[in-house]
C-alpha positions as CSV (number, residue, x, y, z in Angstrom):
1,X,17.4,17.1,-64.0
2,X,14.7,14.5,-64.4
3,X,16.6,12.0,-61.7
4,X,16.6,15.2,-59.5
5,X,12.5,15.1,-60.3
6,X,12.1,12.1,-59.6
7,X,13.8,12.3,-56.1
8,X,11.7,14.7,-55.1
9,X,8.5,13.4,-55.9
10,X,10.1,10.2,-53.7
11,X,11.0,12.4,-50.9
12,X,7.5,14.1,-50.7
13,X,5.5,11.3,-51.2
14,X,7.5,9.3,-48.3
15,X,6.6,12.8,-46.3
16,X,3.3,12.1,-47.3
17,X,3.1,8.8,-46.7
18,X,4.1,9.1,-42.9
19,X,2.4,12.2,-42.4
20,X,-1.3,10.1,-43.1
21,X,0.3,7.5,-41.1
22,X,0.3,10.0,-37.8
23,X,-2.5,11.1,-39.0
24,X,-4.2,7.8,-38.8
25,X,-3.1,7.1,-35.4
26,X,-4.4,10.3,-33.4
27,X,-7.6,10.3,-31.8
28,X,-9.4,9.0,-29.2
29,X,-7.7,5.2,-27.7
30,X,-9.0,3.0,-25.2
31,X,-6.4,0.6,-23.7
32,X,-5.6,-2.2,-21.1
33,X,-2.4,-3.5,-19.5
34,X,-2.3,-7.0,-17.5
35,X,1.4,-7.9,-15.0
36,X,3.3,-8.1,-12.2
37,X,3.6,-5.6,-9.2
38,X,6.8,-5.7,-7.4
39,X,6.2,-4.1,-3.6
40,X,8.9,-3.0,-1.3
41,X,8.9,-4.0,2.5
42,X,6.4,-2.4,4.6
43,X,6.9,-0.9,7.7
44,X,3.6,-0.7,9.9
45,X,3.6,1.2,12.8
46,X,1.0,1.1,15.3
47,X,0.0,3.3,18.3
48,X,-2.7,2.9,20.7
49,X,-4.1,5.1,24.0
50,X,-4.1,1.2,25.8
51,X,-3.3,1.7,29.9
52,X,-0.9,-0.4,31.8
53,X,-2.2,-4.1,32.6
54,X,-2.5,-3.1,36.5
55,X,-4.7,-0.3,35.3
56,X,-7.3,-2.6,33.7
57,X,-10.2,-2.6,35.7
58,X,-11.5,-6.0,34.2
59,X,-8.8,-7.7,34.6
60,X,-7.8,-5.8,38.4
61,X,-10.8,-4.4,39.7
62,X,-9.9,-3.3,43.2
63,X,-6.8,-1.3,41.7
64,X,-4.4,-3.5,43.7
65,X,-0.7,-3.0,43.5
66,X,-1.0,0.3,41.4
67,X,1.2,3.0,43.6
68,X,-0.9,6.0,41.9
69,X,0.2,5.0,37.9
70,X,-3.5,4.8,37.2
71,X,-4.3,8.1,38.2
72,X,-3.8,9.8,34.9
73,X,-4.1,8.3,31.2
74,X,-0.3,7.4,30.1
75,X,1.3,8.4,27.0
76,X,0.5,6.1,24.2
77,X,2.2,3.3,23.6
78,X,3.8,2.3,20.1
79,X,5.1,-0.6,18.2
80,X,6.3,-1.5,14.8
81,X,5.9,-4.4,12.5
82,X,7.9,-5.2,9.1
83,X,7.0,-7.1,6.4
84,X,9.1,-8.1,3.4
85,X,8.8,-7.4,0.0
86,X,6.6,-9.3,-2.5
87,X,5.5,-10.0,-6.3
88,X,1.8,-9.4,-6.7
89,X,-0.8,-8.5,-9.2
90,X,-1.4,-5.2,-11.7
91,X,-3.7,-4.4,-14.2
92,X,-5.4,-1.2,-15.5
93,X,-7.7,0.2,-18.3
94,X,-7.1,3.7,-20.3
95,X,-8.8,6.1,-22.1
96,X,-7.2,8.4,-23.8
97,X,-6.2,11.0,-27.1
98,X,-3.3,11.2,-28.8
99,X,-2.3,14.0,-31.0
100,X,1.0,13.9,-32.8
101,X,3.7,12.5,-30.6
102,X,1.7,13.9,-27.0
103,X,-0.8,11.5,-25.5
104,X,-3.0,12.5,-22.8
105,X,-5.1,10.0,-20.9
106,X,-7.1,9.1,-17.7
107,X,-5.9,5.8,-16.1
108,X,-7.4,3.3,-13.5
109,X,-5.4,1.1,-12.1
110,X,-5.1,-2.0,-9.7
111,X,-2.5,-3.7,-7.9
112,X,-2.6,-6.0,-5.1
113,X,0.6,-8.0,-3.1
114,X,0.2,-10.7,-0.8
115,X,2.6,-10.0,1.6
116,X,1.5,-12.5,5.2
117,X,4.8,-12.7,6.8
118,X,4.0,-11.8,10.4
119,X,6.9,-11.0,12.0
120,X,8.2,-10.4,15.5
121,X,7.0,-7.1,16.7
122,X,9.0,-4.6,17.7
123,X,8.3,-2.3,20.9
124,X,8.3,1.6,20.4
125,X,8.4,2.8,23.8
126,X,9.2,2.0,27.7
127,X,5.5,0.9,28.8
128,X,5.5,-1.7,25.9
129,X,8.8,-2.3,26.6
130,X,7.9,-3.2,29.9
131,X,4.9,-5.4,29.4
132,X,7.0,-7.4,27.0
133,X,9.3,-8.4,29.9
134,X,6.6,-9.2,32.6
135,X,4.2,-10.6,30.7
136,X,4.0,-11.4,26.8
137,X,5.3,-14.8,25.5
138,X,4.4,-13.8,21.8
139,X,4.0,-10.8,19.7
140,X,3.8,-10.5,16.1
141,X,2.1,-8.9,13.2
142,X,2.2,-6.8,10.0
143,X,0.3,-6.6,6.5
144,X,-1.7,-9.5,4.8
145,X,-3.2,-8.2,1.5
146,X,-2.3,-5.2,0.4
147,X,-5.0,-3.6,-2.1
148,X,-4.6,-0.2,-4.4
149,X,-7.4,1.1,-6.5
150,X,-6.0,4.1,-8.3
151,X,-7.2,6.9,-10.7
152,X,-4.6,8.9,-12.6
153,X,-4.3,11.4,-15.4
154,X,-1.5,11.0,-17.8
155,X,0.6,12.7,-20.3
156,X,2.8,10.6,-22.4
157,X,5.5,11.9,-25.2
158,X,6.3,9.5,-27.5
159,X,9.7,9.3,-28.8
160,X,9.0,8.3,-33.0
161,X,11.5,6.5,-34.7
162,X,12.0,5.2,-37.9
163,X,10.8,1.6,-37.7
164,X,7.4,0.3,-35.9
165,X,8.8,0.5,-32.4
166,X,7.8,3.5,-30.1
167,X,9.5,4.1,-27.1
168,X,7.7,6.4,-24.6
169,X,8.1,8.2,-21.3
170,X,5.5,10.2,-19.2
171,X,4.1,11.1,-15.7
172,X,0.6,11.5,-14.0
173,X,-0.9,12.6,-11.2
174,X,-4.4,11.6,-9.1
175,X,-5.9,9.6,-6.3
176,X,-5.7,5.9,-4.7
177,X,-7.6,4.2,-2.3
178,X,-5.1,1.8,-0.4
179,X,-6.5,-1.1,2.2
180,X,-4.1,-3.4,3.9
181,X,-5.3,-6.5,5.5
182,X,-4.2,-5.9,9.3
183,X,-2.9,-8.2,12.2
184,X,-1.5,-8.1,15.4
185,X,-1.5,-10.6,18.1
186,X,0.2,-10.1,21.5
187,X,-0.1,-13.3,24.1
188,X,0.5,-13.4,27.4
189,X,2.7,-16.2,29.2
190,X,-0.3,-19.3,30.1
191,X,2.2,-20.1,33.1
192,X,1.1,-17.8,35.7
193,X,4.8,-18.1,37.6
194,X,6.5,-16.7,34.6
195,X,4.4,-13.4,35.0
196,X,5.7,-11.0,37.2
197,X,3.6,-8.1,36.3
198,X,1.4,-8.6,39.3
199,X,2.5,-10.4,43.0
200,X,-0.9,-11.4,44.0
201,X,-1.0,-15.4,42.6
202,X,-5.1,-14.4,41.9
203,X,-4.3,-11.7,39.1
204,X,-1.4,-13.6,38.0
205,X,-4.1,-16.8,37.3
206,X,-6.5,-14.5,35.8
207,X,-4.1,-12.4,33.2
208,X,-2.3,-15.7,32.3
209,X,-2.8,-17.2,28.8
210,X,-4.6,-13.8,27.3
211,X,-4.5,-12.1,24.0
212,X,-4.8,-9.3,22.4
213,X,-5.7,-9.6,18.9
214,X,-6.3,-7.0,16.2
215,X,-7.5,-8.2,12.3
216,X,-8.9,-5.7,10.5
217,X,-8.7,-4.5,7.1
218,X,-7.3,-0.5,7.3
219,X,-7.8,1.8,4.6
220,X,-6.8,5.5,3.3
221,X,-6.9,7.5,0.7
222,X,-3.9,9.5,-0.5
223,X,-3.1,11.6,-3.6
224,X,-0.3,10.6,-5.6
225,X,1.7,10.3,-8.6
226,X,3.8,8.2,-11.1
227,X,6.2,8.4,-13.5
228,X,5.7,5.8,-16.8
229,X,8.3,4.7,-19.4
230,X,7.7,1.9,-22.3
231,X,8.0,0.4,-25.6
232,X,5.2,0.1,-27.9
233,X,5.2,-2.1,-31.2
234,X,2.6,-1.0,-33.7
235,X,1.0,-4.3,-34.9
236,X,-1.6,-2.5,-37.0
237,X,-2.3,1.0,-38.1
238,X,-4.5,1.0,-34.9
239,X,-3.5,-1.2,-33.2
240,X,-0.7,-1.5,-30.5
241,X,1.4,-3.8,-28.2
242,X,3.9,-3.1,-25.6
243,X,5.7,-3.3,-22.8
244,X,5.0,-0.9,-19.8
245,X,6.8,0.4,-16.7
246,X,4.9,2.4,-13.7
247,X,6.3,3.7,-10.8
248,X,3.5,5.0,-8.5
249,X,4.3,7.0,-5.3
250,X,1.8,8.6,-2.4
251,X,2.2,12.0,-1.4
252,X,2.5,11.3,2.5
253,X,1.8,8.5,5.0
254,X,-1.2,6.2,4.7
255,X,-2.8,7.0,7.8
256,X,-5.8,4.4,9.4
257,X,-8.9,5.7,10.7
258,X,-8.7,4.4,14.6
259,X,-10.3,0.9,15.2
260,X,-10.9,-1.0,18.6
261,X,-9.0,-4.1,19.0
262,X,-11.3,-7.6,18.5
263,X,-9.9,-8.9,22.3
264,X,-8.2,-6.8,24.8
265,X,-6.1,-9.1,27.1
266,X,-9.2,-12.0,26.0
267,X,-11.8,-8.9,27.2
268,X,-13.6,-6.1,25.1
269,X,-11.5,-3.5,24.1
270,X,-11.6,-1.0,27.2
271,X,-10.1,-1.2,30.6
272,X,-13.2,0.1,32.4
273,X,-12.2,3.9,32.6
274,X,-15.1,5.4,30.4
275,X,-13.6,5.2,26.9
276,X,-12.3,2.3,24.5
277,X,-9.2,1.6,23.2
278,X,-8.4,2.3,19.9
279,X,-5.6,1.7,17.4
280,X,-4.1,3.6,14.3
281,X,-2.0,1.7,11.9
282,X,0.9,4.5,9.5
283,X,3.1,3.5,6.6
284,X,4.9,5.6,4.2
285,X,5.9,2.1,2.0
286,X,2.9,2.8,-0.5
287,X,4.8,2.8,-3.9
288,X,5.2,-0.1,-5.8
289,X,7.0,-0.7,-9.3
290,X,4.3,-2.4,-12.1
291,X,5.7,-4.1,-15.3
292,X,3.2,-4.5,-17.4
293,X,1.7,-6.2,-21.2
294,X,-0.3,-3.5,-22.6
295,X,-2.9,-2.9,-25.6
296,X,-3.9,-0.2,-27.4
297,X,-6.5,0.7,-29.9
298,X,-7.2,3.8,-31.7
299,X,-11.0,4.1,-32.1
């Protein structure tokens, strides 16, 4: 009877003995978290309201050899751009309250990936497709720097066990602020004799060697979410370390606001027909995975 006492008394003051132990760790936290981001490829794809080189009154004033193609604006024309994926740069701060196993928390976030792999560009439709043939002798482009600034609201479950390791799992939802560092350069043939976009040897001297050149840095913002998994070691009654995985997603494409291009075939960006010439940059490759060293302290 007394061994079956004694027991007891064990049993209720281990109970007791973890119970002020959760108890000691709920409350208000603040944390940080310091890694890697791993991007995917990026696929850019860029569409502009530009008119066919015959139609560009800077370069052909009179409007020689156009046959009535300038008499209307043409569709606009499209190309794409792909850049491979990259390692880059995450970090974040929290604050947050835990109660029991549930934490809720608000998150910022950063990540940045130096992607800089221009690559060949690829012509969307028949008028680029065109140009390409007649005249270019270079195209390429894609993403530099890719930023994301990020605010998200969490809720985490932890999953207790018995020892001082705590996995975790959770998901959040909020808002990002995503700038890519932009370019695009498309150059014409400097041998006049190679372009055949005009017959007149005057306009074939005067559109040879030009560029078009975009650099710019584009920006949205887009509402998103993430998903979050890790294991936390408690090093202190409050005081955590762990490892960290987030996999933030955007709901939709980022979308650019339209911007003029820096040189139009080496002119400003119009063609002398009452408006400029504007470009607009879309990706939907705006999630990334983050693994990341995090802290924690309960306050």
């Amino acid at each position: 009877m007394q061994n079956k006492w004694l027991s007891g008394l064990a049993i209720a003051a281990g109970a007791l003995l973890v119970a002020s132990e959760l108890a000691a760790q709920d409350g208000l936290y603040i944390g940080s978290e310091l890694g890697a981001a791993f991007a995917p490829s990026m696929r850019l794809v860029g569409v502009d309201n530009d008119w066919g080189t015959r139609c560009d009154k800077l370069i052909n004033p009179d409007g020689l050899e156009t046959s009535g193609e300038c008499d209307a604006q043409p569709p606009p024309t499209e190309w794409t751009n792909e850049s491979r994926g990259v390692r880059g740069f995450a970090a974040g701060f929290t604050l947050g309250y835990r109660l029991g196993r549930w934490r809720a928390e608000v998150q910022y976030g950063y990540r940045g990936a130096p992607h800089y792999d221009y690559a060949p560009t690829q012509i969307g439709d028949a008028v680029t497709e065109e140009k390409a043939e007649q005249e270019l002798e270079r195209a390429i482009g894609g993403a530099g720097h890719v930023r994301v600034h990020g605010v998200f609201a969490n809720l985490a479950l932890d999953l207790r066990t018995n020892s001082r390791l705590t996995p975790y799992v959770g998901v959040g939802g909020g808002v990002a602020r995503m700038s890519i560092d932009y370019f695009s350069l498309w150059k014409r043939n400097g041998d006049p004799s190679l372009i055949t976009t005009f017959e007149d040897a005057a306009l074939r001297a005067k559109l040879a060697g030009t560029t078009t050149l975009g650099a710019t840095v584009l920006n949205d913002t887009m509402f998103g979410f993430q998903v979050l998994a890790g294991l936390d070691y408690r090093a202190a009654d409050r005081f955590t370390v762990g490892l960290k995985l987030t996999r933030p997603a955007m709901i939709g494409a980022f979308e650019s606001k339209p911007h003029e291009w820096d040189q139009l075939r080496s002119h400003d960006s119009t063609v002398g027909r009452g408006s400029r010439i504007v470009y607009t940059v879309e990706t939907r490759d705006t999630g990334a995975y983050n693994f990341t060293v995090s802290l924690r302290f309960t306050l």
